[in-house]
C-alpha positions as CSV (number, residue, x, y, z in Angstrom):
1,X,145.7,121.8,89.4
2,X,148.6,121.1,91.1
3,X,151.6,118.6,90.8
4,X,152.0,115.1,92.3
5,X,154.9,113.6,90.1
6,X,156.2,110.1,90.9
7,X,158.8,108.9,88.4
8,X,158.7,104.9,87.9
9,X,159.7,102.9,84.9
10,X,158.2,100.3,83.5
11,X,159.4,96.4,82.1
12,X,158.1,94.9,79.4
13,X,156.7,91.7,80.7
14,X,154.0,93.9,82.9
15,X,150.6,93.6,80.8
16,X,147.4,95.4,81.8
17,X,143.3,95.0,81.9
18,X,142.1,98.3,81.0
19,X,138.7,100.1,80.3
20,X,138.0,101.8,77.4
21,X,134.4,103.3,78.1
22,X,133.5,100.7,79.5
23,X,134.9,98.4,77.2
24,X,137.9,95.8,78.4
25,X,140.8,96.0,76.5
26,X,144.7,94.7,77.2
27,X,147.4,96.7,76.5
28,X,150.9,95.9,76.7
29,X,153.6,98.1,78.5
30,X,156.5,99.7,76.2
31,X,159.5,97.5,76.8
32,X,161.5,100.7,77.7
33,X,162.4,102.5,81.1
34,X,159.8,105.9,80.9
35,X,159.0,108.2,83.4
36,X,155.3,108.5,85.1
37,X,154.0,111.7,86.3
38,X,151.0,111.2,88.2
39,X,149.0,114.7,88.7
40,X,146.4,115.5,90.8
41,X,146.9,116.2,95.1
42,X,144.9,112.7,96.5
43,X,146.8,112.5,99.9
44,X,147.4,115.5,100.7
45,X,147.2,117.7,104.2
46,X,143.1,118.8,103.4
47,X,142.5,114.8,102.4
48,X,144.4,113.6,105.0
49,X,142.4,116.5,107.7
50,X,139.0,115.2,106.7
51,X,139.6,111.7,106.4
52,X,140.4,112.2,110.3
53,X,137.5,114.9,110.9
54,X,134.8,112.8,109.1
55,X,135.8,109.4,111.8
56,X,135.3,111.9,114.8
57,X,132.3,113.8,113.2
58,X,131.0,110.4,112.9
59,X,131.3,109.3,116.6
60,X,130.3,112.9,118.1
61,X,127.1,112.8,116.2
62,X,126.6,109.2,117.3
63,X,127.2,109.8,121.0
64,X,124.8,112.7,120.6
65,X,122.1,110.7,118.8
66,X,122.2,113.2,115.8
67,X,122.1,112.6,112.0
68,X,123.8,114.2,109.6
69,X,122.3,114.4,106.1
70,X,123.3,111.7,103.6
71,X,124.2,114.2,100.5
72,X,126.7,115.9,103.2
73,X,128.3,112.7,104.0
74,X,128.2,111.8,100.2
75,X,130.0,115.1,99.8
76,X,132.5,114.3,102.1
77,X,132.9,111.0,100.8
78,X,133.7,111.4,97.3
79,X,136.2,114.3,98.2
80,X,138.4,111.8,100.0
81,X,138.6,110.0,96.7
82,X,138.9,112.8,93.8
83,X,142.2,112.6,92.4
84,X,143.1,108.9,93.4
85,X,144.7,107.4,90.9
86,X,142.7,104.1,92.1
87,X,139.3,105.3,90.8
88,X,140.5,105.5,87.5
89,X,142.6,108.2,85.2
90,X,143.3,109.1,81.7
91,X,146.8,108.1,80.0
92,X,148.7,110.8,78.4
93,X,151.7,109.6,76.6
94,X,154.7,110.9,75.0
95,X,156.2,109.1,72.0
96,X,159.4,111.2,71.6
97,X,160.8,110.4,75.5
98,X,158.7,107.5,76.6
99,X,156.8,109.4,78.7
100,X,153.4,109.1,80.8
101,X,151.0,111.2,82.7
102,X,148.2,109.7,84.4
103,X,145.0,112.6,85.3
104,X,143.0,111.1,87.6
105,X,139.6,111.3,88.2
106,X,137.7,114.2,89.9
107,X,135.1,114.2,92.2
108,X,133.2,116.6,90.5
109,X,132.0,118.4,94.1
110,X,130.5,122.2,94.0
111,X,131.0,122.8,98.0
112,X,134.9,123.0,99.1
113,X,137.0,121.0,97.0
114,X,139.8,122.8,95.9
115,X,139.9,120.9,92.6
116,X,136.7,120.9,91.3
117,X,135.8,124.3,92.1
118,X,139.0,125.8,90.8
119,X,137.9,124.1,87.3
120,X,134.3,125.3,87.4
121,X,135.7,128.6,88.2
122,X,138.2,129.1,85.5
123,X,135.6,126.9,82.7
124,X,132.6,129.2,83.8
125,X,133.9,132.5,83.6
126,X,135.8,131.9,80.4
127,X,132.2,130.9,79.4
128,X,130.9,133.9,80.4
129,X,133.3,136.4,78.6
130,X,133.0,134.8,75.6
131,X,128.9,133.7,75.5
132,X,127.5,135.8,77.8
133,X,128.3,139.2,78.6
134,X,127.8,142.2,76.4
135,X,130.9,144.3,75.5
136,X,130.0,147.4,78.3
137,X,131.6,148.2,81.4
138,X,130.8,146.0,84.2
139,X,130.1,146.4,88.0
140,X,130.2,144.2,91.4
141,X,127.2,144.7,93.9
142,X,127.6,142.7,96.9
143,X,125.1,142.8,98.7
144,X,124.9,141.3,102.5
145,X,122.5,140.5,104.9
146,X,121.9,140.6,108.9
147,X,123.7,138.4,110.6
148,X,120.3,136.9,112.6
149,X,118.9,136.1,108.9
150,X,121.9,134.2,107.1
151,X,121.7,130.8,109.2
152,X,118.0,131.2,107.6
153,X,118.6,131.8,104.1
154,X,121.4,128.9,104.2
155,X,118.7,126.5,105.6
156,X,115.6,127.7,102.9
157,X,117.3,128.3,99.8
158,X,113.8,129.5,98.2
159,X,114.4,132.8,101.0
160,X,117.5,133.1,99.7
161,X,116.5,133.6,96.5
162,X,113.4,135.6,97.7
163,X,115.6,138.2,99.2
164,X,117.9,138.4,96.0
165,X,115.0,138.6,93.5
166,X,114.0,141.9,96.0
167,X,117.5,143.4,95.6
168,X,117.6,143.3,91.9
169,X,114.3,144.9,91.8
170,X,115.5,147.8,93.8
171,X,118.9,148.0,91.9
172,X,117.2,147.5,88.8
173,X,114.9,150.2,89.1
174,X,117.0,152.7,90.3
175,X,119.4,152.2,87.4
176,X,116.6,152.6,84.8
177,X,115.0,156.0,86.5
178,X,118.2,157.5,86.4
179,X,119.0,156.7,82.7
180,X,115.4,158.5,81.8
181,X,116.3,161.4,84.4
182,X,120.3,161.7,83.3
183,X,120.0,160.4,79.5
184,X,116.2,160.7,78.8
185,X,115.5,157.3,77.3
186,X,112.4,155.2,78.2
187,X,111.5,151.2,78.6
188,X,115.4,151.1,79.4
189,X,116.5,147.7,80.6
190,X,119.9,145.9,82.2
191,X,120.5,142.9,83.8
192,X,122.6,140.5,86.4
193,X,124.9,137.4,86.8
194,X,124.7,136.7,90.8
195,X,126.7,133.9,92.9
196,X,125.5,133.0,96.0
197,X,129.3,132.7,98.3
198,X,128.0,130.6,101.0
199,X,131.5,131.2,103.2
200,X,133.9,133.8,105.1
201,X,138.1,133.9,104.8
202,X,137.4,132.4,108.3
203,X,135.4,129.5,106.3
204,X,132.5,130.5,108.8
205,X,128.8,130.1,107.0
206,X,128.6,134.0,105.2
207,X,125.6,134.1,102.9
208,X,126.0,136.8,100.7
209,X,125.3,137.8,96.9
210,X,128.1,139.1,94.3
211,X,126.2,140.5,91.5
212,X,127.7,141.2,88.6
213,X,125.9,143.9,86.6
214,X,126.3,146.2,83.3
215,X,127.5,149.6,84.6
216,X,124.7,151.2,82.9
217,X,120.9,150.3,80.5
218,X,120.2,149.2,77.6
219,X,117.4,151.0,75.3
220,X,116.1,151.4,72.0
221,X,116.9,154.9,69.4
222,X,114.4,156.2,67.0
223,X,115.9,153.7,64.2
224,X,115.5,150.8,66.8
225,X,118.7,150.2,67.4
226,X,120.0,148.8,70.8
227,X,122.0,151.7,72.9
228,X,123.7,151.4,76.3
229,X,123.5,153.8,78.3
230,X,125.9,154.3,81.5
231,X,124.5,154.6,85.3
232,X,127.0,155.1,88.1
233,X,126.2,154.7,91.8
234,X,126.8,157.2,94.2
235,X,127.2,156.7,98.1
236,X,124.0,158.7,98.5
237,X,122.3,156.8,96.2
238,X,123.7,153.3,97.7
239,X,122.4,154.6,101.3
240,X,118.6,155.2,99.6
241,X,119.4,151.8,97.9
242,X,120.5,149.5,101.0
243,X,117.6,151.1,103.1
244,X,115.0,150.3,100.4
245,X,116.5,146.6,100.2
246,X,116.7,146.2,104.1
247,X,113.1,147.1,104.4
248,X,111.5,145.6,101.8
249,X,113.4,142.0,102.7
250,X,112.7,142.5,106.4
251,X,108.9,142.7,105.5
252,X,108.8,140.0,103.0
253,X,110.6,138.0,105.4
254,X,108.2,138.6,108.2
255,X,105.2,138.0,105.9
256,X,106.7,134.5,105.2
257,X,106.2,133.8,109.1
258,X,109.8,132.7,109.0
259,X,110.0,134.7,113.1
260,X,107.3,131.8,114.4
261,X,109.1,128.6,112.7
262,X,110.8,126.1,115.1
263,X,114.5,125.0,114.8
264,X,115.1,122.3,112.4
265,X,116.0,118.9,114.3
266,X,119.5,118.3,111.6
267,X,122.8,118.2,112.4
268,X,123.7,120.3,109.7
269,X,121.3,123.2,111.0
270,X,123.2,123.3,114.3
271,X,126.7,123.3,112.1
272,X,124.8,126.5,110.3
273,X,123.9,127.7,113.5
274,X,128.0,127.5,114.9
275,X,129.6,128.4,111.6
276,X,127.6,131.4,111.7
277,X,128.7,132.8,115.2
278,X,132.0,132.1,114.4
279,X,132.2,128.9,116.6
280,X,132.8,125.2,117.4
281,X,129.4,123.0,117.1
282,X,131.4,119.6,118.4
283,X,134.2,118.1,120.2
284,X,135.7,119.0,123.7
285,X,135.6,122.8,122.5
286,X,131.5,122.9,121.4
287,X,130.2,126.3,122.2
288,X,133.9,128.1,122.4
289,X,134.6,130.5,119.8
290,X,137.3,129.5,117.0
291,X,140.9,129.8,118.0
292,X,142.8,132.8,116.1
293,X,146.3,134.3,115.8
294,X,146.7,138.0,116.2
295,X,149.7,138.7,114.7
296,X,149.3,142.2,113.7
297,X,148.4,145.0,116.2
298,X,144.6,145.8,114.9
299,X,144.1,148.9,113.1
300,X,141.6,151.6,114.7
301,X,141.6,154.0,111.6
302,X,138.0,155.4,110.1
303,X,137.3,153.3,106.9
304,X,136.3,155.6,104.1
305,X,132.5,154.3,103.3
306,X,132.8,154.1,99.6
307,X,135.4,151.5,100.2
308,X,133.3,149.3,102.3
309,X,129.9,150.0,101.3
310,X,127.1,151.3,103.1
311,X,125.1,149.9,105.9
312,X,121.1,149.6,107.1
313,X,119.8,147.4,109.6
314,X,122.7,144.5,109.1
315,X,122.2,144.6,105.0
316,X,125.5,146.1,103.4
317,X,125.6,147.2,99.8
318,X,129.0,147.8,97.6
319,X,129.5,148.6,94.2
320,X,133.0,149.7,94.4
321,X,134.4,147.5,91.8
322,X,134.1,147.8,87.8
323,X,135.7,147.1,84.7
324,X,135.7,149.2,81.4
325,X,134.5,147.4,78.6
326,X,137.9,146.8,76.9
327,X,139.3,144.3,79.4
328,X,137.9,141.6,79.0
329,X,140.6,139.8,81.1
330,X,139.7,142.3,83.8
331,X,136.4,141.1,83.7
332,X,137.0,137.1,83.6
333,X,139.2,137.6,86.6
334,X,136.2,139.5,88.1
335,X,133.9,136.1,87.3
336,X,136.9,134.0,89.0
337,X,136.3,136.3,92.3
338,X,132.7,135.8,92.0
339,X,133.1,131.6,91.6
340,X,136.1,131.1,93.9
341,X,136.3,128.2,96.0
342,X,135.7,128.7,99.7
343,X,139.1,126.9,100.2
344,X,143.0,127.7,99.0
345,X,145.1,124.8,100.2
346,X,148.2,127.1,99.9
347,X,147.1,128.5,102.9
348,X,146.1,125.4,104.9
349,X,149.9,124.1,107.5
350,X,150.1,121.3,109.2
351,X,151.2,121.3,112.8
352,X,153.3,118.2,114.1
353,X,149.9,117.8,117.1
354,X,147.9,117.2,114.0
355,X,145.9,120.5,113.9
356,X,145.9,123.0,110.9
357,X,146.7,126.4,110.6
358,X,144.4,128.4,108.2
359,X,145.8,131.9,107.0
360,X,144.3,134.3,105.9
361,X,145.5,136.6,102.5
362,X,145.5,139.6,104.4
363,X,145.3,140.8,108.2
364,X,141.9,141.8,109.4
365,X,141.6,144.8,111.2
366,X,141.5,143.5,114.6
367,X,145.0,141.9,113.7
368,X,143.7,138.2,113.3
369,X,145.8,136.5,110.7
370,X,145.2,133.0,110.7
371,X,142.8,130.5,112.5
372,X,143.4,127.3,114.6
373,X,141.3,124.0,113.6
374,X,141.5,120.4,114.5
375,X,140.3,118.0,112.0
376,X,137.3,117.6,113.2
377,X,136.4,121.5,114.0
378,X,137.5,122.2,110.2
379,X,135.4,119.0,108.4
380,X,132.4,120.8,110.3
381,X,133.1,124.1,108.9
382,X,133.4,122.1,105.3
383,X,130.4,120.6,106.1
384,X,128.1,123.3,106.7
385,X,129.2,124.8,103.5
386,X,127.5,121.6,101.6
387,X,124.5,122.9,99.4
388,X,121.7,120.6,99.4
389,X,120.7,118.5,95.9
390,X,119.4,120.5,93.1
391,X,119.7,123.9,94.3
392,X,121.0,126.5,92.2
393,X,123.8,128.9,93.2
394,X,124.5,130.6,90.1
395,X,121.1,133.3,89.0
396,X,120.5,135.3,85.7
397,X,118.3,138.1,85.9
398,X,117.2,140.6,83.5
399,X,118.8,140.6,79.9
400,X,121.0,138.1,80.7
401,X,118.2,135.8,81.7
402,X,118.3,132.9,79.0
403,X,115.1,133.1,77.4
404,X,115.3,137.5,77.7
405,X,113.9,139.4,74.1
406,X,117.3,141.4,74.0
407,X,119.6,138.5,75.2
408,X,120.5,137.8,71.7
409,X,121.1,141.3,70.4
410,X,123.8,141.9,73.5
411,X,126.0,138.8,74.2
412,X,128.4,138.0,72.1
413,X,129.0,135.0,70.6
414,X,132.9,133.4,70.4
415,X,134.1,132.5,66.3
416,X,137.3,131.7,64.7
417,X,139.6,134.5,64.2
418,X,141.3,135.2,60.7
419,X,144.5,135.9,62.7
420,X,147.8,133.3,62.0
421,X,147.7,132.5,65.5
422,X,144.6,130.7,65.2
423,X,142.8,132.3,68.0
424,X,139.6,133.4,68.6
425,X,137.8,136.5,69.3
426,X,134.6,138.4,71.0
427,X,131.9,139.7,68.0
428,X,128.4,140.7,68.5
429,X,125.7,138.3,68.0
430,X,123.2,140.1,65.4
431,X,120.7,137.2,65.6
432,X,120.4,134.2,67.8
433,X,122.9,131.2,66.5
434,X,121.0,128.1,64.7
435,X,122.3,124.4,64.1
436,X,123.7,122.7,67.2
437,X,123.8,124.3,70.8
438,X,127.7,125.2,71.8
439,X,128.4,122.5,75.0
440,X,129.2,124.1,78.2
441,X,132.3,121.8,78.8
442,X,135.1,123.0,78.4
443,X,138.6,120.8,77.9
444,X,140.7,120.3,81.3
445,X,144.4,121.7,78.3
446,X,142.6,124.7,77.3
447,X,141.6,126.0,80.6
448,X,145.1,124.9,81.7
449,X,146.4,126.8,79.0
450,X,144.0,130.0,79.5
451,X,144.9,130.2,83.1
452,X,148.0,128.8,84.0
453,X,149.6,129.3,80.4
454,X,150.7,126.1,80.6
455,X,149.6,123.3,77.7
456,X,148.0,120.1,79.4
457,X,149.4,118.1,76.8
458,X,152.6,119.3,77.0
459,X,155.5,116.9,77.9
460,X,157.5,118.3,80.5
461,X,161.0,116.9,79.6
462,X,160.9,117.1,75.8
463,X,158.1,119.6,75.1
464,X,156.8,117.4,73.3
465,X,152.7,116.5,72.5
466,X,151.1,113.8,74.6
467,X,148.5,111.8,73.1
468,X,145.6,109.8,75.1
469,X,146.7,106.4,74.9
470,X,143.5,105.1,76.7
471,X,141.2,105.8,80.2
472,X,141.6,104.2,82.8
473,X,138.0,103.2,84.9
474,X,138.3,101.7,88.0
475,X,139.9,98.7,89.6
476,X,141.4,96.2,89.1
477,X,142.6,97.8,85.6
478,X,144.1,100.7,88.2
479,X,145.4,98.4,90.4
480,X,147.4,96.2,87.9
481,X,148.5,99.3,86.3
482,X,149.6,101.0,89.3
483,X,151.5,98.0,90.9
484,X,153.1,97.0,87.6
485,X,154.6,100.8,87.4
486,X,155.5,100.4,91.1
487,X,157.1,97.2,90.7
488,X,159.7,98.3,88.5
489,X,160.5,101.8,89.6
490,X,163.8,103.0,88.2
491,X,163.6,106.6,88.2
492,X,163.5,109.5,85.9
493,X,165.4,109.5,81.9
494,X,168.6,111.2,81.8
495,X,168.7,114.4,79.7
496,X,171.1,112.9,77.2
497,X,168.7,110.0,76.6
498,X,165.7,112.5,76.1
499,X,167.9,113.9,73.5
């Protein structure tokens, strides 16, 4: 959601094919000198990285008579063109300074692109706060697992969600014995919103679970009446809780036969197998471990263990993290955490030798504080986070299941406030809402607006409201339109003409 601007003008004699859904339509240019602010970051150092790492990826695999699958190089592919102004883009204009922003096109990816993610990030957890989860406090459980198993559950999804489905069961059970033992209620129930984060800060292959659950049970009074009831973890009871997962998983896995399978013959499995271990999979450097700076001295202090969790056999439990049940900012910023991209370009530099520099937010303990990639060492690492066709990484569990009896009774439902401002606010949902199904979409202005604070169709020189003039689909309409802006570039308006 960041800022390309290009300020051009344009003469009146320039006339342009455009695309309205489809539909060919010619539009004239305004006979007056504007300015054109082209957002979106198509070009930039991750494009330019991969459009490098995806050639050489190309002529390793080649030279090693490998195949990469097609929906990885399809991934790869249509991130090179999200955001070009070429594939197409809507026209914002501004009526009181001649004024024109062009949004192109996304490429819509759910692996690594910065972009995309970012948007289904910010549009999904607003969803959530407002549609989805009950007015309680909330609570993180991450749960890990052994290092020899997450190469596995990356390749067989179904494991993955086979070992999850365990967890919950565990967790879930534990939280309704201790509501009958602490509160003394009966056929309690709770539930779970989990993302599957397929990646490290080091962007190594790190299959893990963030769960996000109500800090507490749900059951029903003498008069019927829905009652929550809150359940706190201790570090004992996470230790009886990590050993019960670790077992139970461990057996289930076994019982699968997943010890007697062969290696898969893909080229992504061996990029699983690298990423995992921390190291390169191609190139002059295949086998070597990543390249790191140390830039801090490393830090030998005893970690307290309800900071970090508890441990058994590789799996790792936390539930350190919670939010009362009157911030609901809290908790959207929570669900961002929980659907973050794997990627933050802010913290990708360039070197002048052409390799990249990844930091990392904060110093790990051994003092590492950034990683060393060439293009083609960090396209592998993008591409090993690529998650095949149709395969869900977003589960609901429990109550917040869609089709759970008490679903209805506990989320709340978003309706127009009475308030001046004309916002809106959270109320309970007595019954289940009728008439036309809410659409999950959610407008690229109000998310910019509910993150950022920033309107989308806000003019940056006047403050004034854009309007779509039209969208822009493809070429040649983008090509004509883009040349004829080039063509007769004259710079930015002066203040005193905007006013």
């Amino acid at each position: 959601m960041t800022d390309d601007r290009r300020h051009v003008g344009v003469g009146g004699a320039n006339t342009a094919l455009l695309r309205w859904v489809g539909a060919a339509r010619c539009v004239q240019m305004p006979p007056a000198v504007v300015w054109v602010e082209t957002r979106g970051t198509h070009g930039d150092l991750l494009h330019q990285t991969v459009a490098v790492g995806m050639a050489e990826l190309r002529i390793v695999l080649d030279e090693a008579d490998q195949e990469l699958s097609a929906f990885v190089w399809k991934e790869l592919e249509r991130y090179l063109g999200c955001g070009d102004p070429q594939n197409g883009f809507a026209w914002l204009v501004c009526e009181r300074c001649d004024g024109h922003r062009l949004v192109p096109f996304s490429c819509k990816g759910r692996a690594f692109c910065p972009c995309c993610c970012g948007r289904r990030m910010a549009e999904r957890a607003a969803r959530w706060c407002e549609t989805h989860f009950a007015e309680v406090p909330h609570r993180q459980w991450v749960l890990t697992v052994a290092w020899p198993r997450r190469r596995l559950l990356a390749w067989r999804p179904e494991l993955a969600r086979g070992v999850l489905d365990l967890a919950l069961r565990e967790v879930f059970a534990w939280l309704v014995a201790q509501a009958e033992e602490q509160h003394g209620v009966a056929d309690a129930r709770t539930g779970a919103v989990t993302v599957e984060q397929r990646f490290g800060s080091s962007l190594a292959l790190n299959l893990h679970f963030h769960c996000l659950l109500p800090d507490g049970v749900w059951a029903r009074d003498e008069a019927g009446v829905l009652r929550f009831h809150r359940v706190r973890p201790t570090p004992e009871a996470l230790e009886t809780l990590v050993r019960r997962i670790a077992e139970a998983s461990e057996r289930w896995l076994v019982g699968q036969g997943v010890d007697d399978e062969e290696a898969p013959d893909d080229a992504q499995a061996v990029l699983f197998a690298a990423s995992v271990a921390n190291q390169v999979a191609a190139g002059q450097r295949a086998g070597q471990p990543v390249r790191r700076y140390r830039a801090v001295p490393p830090r030998f202090e005893e970690v307290s263990r309800s900071g970090d969790g508890v441990l058994c056999e590789g799996y790792g439990l936390h539930a350190g993290t919670w939010v009362p049940a009157s911030d609901r900012v809290g908790l959207e910023q929570l669900a961002r955490y929980l659907l973050r991209p794997p990627l933050a370009k802010a913290r990708l530099e360039g070197r002048p030798d052409g390799q990249v520099v990844l930091h990392l937010r904060k110093p790990w303990r051994d003092g590492t504080a950034a990683f060393l990639f060439t293009p083609l060492e960090l396209t592998e690492k993008l591409a090993a986070l690529v998650v095949r066709p149709r395969v869900h990484t977003t589960h609901f569990h429990g109550v917040y299941a869609a089709h759970a009896a008490w679903r209805a009774e506990l989320v709340p439902r978003r309706v127009p406030d009475a308030g001046r401002d004309g916002k809106t606010t959270l109320l309970r949902r007595p019954a289940p809402l009728k008439g036309r199904k809410r659409s999950a979409w959610c407008p690229w202005s109000e998310l910019l607006e509910r993150v950022f604070g920033t309107g989308g169709f806000v003019c940056p020189h006047c403050a004034g409201q854009m309007t779509l003039r039209t969208v822009v689909v493809g070429p040649p309409a983008t090509t004509r339109i883009l040349a004829g802006l080039a063509n007769s570039s004259r710079g930015p308006p002066s203040v005193a003409r905007i006013a």
